[in-house]
PyMOL CGO cylinders between C-alpha atoms (Angstrom):
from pymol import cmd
from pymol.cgo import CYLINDER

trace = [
    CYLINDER, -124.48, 90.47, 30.21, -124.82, 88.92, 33.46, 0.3, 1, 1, 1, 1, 1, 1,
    CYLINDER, -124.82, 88.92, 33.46, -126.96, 85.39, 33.13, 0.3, 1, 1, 1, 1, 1, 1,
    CYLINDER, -126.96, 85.39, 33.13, -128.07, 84.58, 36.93, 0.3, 1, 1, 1, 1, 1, 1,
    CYLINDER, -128.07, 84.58, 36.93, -128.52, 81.14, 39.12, 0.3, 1, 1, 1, 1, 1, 1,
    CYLINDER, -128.52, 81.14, 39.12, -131.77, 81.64, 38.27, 0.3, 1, 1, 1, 1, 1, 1,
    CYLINDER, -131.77, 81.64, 38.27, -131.74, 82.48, 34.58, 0.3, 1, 1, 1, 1, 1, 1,
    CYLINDER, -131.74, 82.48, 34.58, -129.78, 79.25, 34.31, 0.3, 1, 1, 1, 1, 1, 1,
    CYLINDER, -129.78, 79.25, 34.31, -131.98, 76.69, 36.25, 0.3, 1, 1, 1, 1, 1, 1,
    CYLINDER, -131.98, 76.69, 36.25, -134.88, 77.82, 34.83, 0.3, 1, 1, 1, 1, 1, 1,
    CYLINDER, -134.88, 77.82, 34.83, -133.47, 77.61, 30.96, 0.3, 1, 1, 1, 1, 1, 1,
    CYLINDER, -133.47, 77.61, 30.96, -132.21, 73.44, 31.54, 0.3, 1, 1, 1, 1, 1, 1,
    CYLINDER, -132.21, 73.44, 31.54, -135.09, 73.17, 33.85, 0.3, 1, 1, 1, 1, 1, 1,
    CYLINDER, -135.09, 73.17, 33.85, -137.75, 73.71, 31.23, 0.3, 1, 1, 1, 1, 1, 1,
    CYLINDER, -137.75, 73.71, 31.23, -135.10, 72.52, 28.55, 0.3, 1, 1, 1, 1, 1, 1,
    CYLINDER, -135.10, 72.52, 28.55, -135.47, 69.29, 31.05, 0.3, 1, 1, 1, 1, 1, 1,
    CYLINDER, -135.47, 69.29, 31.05, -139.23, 69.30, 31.55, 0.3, 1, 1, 1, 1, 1, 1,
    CYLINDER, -139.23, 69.30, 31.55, -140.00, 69.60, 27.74, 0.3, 1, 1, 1, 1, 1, 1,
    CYLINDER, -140.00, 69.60, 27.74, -137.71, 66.32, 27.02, 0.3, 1, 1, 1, 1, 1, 1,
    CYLINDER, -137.71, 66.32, 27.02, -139.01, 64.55, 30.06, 0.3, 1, 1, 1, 1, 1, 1,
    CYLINDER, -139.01, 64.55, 30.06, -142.57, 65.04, 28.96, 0.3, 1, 1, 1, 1, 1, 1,
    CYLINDER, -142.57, 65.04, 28.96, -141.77, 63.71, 25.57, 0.3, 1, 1, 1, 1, 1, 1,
    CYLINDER, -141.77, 63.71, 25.57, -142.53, 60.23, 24.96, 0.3, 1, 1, 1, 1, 1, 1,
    CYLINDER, -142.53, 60.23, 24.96, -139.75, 58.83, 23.17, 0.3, 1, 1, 1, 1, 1, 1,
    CYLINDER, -139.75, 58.83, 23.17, -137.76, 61.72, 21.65, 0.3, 1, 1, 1, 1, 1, 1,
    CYLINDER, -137.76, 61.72, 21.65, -136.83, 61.01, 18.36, 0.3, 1, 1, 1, 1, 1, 1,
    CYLINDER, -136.83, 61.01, 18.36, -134.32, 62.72, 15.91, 0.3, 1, 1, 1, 1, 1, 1,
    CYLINDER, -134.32, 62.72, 15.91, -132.64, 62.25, 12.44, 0.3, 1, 1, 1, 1, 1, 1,
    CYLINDER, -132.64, 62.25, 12.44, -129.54, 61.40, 10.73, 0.3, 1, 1, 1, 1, 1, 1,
    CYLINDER, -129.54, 61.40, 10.73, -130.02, 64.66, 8.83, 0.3, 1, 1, 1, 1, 1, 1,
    CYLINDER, -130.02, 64.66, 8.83, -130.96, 66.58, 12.21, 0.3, 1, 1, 1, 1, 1, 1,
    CYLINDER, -130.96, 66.58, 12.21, -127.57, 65.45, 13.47, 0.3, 1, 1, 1, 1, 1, 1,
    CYLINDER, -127.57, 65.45, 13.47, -125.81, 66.15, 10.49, 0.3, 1, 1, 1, 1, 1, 1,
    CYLINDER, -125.81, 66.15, 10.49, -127.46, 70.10, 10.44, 0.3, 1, 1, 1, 1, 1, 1,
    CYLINDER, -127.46, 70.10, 10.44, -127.02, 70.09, 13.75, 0.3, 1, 1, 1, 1, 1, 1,
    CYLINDER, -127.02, 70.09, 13.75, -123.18, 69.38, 13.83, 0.3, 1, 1, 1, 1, 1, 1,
    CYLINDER, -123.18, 69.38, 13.83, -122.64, 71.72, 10.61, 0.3, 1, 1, 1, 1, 1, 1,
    CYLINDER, -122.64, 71.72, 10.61, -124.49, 74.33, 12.86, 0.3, 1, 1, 1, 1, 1, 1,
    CYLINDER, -124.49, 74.33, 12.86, -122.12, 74.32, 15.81, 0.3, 1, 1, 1, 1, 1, 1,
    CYLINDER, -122.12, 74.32, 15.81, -119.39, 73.82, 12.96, 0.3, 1, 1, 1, 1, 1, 1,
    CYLINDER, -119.39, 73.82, 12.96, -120.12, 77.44, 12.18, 0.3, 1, 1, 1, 1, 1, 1,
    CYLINDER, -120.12, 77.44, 12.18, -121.33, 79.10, 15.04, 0.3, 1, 1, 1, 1, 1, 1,
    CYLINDER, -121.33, 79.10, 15.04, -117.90, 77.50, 17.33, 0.3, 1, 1, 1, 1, 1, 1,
    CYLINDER, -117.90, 77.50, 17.33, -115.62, 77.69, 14.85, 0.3, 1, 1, 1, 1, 1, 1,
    CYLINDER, -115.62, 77.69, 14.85, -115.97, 74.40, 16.00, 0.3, 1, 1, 1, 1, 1, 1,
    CYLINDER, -115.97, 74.40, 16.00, -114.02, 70.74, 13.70, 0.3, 1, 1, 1, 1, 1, 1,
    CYLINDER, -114.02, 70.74, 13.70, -116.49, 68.56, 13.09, 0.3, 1, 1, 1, 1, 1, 1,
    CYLINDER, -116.49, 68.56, 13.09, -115.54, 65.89, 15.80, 0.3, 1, 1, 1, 1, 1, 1,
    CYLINDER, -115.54, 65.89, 15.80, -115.66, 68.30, 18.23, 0.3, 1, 1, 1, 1, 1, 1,
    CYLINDER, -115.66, 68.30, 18.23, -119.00, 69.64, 17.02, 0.3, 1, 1, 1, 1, 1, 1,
    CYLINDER, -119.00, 69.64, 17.02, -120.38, 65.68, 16.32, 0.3, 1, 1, 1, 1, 1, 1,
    CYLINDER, -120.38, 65.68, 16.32, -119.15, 65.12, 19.68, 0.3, 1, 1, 1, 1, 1, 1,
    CYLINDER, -119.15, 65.12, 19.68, -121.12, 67.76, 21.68, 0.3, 1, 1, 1, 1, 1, 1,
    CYLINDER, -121.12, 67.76, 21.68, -124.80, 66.98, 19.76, 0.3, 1, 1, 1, 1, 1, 1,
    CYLINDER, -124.80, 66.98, 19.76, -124.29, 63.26, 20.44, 0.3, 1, 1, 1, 1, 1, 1,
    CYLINDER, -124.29, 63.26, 20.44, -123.41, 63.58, 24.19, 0.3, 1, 1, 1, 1, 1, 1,
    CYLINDER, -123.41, 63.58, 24.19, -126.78, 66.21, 24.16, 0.3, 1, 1, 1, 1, 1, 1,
    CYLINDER, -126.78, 66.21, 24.16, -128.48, 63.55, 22.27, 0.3, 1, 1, 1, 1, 1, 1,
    CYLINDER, -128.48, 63.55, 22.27, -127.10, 60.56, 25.22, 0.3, 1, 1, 1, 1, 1, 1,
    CYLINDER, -127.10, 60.56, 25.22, -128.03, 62.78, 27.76, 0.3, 1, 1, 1, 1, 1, 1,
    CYLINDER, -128.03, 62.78, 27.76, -131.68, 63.89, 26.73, 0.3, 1, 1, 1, 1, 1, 1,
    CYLINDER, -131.68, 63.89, 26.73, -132.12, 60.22, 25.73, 0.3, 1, 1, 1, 1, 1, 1,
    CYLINDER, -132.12, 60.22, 25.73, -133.02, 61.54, 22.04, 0.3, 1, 1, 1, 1, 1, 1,
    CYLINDER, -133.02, 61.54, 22.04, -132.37, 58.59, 19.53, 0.3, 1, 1, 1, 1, 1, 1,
    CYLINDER, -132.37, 58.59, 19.53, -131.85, 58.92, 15.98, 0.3, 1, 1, 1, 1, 1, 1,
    CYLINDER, -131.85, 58.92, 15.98, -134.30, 57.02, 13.75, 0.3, 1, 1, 1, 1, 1, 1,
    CYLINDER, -134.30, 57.02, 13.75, -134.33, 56.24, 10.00, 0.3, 1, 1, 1, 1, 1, 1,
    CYLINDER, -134.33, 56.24, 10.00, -136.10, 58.41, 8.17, 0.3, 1, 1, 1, 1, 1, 1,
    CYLINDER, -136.10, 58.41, 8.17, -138.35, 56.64, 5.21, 0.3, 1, 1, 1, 1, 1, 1,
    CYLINDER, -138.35, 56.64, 5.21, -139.90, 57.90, 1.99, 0.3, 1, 1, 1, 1, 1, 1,
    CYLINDER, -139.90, 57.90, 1.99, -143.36, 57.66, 3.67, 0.3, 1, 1, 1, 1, 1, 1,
    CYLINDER, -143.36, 57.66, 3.67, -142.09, 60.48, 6.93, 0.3, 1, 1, 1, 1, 1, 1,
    CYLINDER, -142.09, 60.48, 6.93, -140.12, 62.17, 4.04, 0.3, 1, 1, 1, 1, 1, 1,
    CYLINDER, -140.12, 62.17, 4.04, -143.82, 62.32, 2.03, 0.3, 1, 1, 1, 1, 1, 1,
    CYLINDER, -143.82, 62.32, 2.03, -144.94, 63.31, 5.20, 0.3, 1, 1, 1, 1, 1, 1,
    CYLINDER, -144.94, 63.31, 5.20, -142.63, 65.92, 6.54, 0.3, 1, 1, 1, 1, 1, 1,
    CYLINDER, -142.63, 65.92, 6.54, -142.89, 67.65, 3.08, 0.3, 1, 1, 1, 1, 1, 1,
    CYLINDER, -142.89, 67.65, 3.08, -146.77, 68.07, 3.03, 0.3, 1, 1, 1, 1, 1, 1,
    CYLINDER, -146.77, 68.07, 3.03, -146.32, 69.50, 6.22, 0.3, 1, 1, 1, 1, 1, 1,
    CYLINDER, -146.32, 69.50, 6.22, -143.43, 71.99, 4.85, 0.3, 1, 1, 1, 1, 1, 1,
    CYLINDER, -143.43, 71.99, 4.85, -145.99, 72.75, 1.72, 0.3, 1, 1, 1, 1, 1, 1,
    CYLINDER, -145.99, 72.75, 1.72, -148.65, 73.61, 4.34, 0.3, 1, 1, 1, 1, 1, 1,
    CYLINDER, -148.65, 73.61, 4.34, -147.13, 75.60, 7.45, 0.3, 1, 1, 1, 1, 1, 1,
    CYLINDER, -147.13, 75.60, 7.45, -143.63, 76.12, 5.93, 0.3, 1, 1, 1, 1, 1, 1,
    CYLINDER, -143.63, 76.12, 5.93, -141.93, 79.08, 6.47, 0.3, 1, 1, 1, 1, 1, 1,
    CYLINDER, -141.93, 79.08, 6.47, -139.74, 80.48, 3.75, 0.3, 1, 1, 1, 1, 1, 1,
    CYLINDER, -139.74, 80.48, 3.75, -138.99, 83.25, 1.18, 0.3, 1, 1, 1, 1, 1, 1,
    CYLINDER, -138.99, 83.25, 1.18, -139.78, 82.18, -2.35, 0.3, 1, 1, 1, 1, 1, 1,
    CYLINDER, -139.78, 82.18, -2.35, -141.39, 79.06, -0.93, 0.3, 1, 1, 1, 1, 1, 1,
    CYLINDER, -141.39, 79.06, -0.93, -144.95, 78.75, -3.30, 0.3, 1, 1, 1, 1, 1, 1,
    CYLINDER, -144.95, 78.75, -3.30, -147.50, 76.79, -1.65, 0.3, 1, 1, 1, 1, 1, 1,
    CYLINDER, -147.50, 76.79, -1.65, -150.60, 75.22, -2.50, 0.3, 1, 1, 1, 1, 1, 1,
    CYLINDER, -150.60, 75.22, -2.50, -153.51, 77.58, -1.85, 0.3, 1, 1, 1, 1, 1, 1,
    CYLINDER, -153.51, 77.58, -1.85, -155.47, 74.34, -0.32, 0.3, 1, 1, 1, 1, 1, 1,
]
cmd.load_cgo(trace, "trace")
């Protein structure tokens, strides 16, 4: 597979644009932590190296990490119970 000049400014160029547009990109400790176990496993990577990568991504697309409380955690799950994608997942039928 040949991936051209093009094929690769256009993939960090919209990368780019998306995080640009964002106001204040926000993440979580258990984002980085999935995130790092992901690379882990796809790079056969140790986790410092893998830690290291997401937070230089993270420094460069000027994503910080915020707490996460039990009201977003209320929040984020209501949203899982609603549009959440999963097998075995049972959802309300509201």
């Amino acid at each position: 597979m040949i991936v051209d000049a093009s094929a690769i400014v256009a993939i960090l160029t919209r990368m780019a644009d998306v995080l640009e547009s964002a106001r204040s990109p926000i993440t979580s400790p258990i984002a980085i932590f999935e995130a790092t176990r992901g690379i882990c496993h796809k790079r056969h990577a140790s986790v410092e190296e893998a830690e290291a990568d997401v937070h230089e991504f993270l420094g460069v697309a000027a994503i910080r990490a915020i707490s996460i409380t039990e009201r977003e955690a209320g929040t984020a799950l209501a949203a899982f119970s609603r549009y959440g994608k999963g097998e075995g997942i049972r959802r309300n039928s509201t």
